[in-house]
C-alpha positions in Angstrom: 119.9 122.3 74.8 117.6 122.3 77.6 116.4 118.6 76.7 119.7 117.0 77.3 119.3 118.0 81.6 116.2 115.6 81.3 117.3 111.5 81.1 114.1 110.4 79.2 114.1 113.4 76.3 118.2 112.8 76.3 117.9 109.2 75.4 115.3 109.5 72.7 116.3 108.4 69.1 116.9 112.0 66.5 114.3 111.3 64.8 111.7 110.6 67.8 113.4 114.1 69.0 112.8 116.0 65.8 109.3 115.0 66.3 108.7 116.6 69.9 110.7 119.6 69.2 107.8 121.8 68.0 105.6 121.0 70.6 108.3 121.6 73.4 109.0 124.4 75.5 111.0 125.5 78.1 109.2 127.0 81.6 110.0 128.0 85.3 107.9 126.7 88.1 107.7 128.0 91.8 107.5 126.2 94.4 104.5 124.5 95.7 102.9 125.7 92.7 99.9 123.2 91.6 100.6 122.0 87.9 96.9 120.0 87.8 94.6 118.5 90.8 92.8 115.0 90.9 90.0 114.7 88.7 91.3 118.0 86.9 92.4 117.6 83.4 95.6 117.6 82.2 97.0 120.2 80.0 100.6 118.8 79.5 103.4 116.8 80.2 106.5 118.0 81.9 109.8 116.9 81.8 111.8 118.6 84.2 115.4 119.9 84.1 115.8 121.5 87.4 113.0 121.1 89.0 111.5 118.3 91.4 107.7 117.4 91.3 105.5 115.7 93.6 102.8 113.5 92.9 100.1 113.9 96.2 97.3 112.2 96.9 94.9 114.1 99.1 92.2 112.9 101.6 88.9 114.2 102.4 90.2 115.0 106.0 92.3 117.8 104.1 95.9 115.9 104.6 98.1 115.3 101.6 100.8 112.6 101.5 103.3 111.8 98.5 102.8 109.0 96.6 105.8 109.6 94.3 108.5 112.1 93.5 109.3 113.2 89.7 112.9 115.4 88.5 115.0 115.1 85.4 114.5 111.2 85.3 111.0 111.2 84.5 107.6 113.2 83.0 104.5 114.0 84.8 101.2 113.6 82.8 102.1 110.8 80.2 99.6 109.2 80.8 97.2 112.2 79.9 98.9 112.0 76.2 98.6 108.0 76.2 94.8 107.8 77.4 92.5 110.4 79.4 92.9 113.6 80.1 91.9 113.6 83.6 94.0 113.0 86.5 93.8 110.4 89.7 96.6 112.8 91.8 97.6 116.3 91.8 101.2 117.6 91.1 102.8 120.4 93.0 106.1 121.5 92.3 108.4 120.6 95.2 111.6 122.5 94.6 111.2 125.4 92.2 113.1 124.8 88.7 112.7 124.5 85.2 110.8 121.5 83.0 110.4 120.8 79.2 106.6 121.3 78.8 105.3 119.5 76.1 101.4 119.7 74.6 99.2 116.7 74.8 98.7 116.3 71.5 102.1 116.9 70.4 103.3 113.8 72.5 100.5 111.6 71.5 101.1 112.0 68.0 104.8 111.4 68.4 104.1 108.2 70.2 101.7 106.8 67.9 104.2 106.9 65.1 106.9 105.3 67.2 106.7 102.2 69.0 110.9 103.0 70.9 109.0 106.7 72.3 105.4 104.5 73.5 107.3 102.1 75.1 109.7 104.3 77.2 106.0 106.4 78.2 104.7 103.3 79.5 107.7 101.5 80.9 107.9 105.3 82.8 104.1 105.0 84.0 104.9 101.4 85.6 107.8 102.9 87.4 106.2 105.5 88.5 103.8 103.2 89.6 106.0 101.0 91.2 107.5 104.1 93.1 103.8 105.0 94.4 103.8 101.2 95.7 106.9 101.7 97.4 106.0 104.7 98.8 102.6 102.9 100.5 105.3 99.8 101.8 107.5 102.4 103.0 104.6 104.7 105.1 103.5 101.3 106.8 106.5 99.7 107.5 109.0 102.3 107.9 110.0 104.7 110.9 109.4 108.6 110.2 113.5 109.1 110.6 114.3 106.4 107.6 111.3 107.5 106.0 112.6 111.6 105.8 115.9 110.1 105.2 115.1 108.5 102.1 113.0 111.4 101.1 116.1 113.9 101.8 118.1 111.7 99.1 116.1 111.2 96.7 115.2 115.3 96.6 119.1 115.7 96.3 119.6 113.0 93.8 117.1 114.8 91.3 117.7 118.4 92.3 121.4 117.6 92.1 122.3 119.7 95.3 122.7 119.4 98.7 121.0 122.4 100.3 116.9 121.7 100.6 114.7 124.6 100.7 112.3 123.1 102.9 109.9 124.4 105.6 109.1 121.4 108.2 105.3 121.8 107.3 106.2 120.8 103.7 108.3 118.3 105.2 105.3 116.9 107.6 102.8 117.2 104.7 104.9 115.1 102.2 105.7 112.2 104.6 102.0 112.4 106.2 103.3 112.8 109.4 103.1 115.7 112.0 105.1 118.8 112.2 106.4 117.5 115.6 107.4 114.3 114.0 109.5 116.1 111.2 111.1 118.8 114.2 112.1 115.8 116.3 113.9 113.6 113.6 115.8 116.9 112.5 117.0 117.4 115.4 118.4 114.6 116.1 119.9 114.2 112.2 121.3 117.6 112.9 122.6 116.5 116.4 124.3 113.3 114.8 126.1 115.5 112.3 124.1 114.9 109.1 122.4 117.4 108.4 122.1 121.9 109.0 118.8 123.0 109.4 117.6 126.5 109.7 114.0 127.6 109.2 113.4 126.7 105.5 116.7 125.3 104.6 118.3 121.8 105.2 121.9 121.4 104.5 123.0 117.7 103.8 126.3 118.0 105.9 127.1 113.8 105.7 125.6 112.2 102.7 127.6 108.6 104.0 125.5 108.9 107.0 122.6 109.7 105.5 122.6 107.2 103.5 123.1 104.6 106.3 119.8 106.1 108.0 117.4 105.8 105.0 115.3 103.0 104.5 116.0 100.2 101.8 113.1 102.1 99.9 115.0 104.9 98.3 117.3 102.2 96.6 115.0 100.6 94.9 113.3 103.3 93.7 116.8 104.5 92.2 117.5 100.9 91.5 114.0 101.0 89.1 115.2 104.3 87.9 118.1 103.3 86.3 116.6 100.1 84.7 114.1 102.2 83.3 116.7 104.4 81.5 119.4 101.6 80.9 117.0 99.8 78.8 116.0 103.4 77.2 119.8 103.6 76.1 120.1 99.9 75.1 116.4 100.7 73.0 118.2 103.9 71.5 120.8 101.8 70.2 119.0 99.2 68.2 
């Protein structure tokens, strides 16, 4: 069953489950393909399974930074269901893959008659909130090479491989740093032994060492993560 690939629909209660299922469907999504744009509405939530999503914010100058990074332990667009239908980001798929899309209303409905699903929405919106924070920290107080590190983990941790298909303007674009920037750190991760690049691909050669380079920020934002669903489990118990 395609729900059980993402953590949030996998730790929801049967009956909480039952409630979703007609409203859910499963989709494929290319890469850097737009699901909504700020101030656009929202048509649905997505829950991905295979694929990774990026929340951007973009500035009047026509650069687009990251503010947070969505895959199978999370939903884009919960928010829409719980309130508006407008949103304050856009989302672009990152790496192509599959999500569980799920109609607004469907999801609001479900939530309204159960207090377990509209608490694991919310507690997922602070997170996601807190990851945007960290992201902010991270962009002021972080060199670019820690900064791409962390953002090369996290993309493996939620894609669940460690070949990248990633150009370096995607790369520069997501960090908000220049395309020089990006070519310089990969070439010296790639010197150290760490990572393969080629145009478009990025091989993770020594995930020890890549680890060591990244900044503190990536485990805390895997550090929230798991709260997040360790309390969902302990909530799907009770």
């Amino acid at each position: 069953m395609p729900h059980r690939d993402n953590f949030l629909l996998a730790s929801l209660s049967p009956g909480d489950l039952a409630a979703l299922q007609p409203h859910l469907k499963l989709a494929h999504f290319e890469q850097e393909q737009v699901l909504f744009e700020a101030g656009g509405s929202i048509e649905a939530t997505y829950f991905p399974t295979s694929a990774v999503i990026s929340i951007v914010v973009a500035l009047s100058s026509g650069q687009a930074v990251e503010a947070a990074m969505v895959g199978r332990d999370g939903v884009v667009g919960a928010s829409a269901a719980l309130d508006g239908k407008f949103s304050l980001s856009r989302a672009v798929i990152q790496l192509s893959g599959a999500a569980v899309v799920c109609s607004l209303a469907g999801l609001r409905s479900a939530a309204m008659q159960s207090q377990p699903l509209l608490s694991l929405l919310i507690r997922h919106e602070q997170v996601l909130y807190a990851q945007a924070q960290q992201s902010t920290a991270c962009m002021a107080a972080h060199h670019v090479d820690a900064r791409l590190c962390r953002w090369l983990l996290r993309s493996r941790d939620l894609s669940q491989s460690d070949t990248l298909l990633f150009t370096q303007e995607f790369l520069a674009e997501m960090l908000g740093v220049r395309r020089t920037s990006v070519t310089v750190v990969a070439h010296t991760l790639q010197k150290a032994g760490i990572i393969k690049y080629t145009r478009g691909k990025i091989q993770i050669t020594n995930l020890e060492g890549l680890q060591d380079a990244a900044c503190e920020c990536y485990e805390a934002v895997k550090s929230q993560y798991q709260s997040l669903h360790n309390r969902g489990e302990a909530g799907a118990l009770t």
